[in-house]
C-alpha positions, 0 to 999 in steps of 0.5 A: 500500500503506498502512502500519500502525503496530504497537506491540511490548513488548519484553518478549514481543513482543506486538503492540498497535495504539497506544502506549497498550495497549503502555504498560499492557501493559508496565507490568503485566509490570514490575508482575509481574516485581516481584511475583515476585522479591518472591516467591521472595525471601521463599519460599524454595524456591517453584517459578519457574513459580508465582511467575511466574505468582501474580506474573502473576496479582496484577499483572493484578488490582492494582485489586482487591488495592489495594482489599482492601489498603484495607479490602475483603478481601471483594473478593479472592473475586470474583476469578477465575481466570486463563486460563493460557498468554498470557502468555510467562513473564518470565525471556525478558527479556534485559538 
């Protein structure tokens, strides 16, 4: 029987084949985590799940969001939606 390494981000439990795709993925969810405190510090009253989900959003899209922070505004227009519900949301991280 051969033995498969897996890689598990402790934040979801989403399974990667190397090392590397766990890293990016677990660094785009501290981006998002991130992302959405800095939300709901500074719009009170925002709904978790939007904040959540913008801070989703910005993180998988960062390259396009620095880029239009760097004089590209434009290019926040050739972003499009997110597919919603694959990723679990952020508050199930227990410290």
């Amino acid at each position: 029987m051969a033995v498969v390494a897996k890689w598990m981000c402790d934040r979801d439990n989403t399974m990667f084949d190397t090392k590397k795709e766990a890293d990016i993925y677990d660094q785009m969810l501290e981006l998002a985590e991130q992302f959405t405190a800095l939300l709901e510090r500074h719009i009170p009253g925002i709904d978790e799940t939007k904040a959540e989900d913008f801070g989703i959003f910005l993180a998988r899209n960062k390259d396009t969001v620095v880029q239009a922070c760097k004089g590209k505004p434009g290019l926040l227009a050739d972003i499009k939606n997110a597919p919603e519900g694959n990723v679990t949301p952020l508050k199930t991280k227990t410290k």
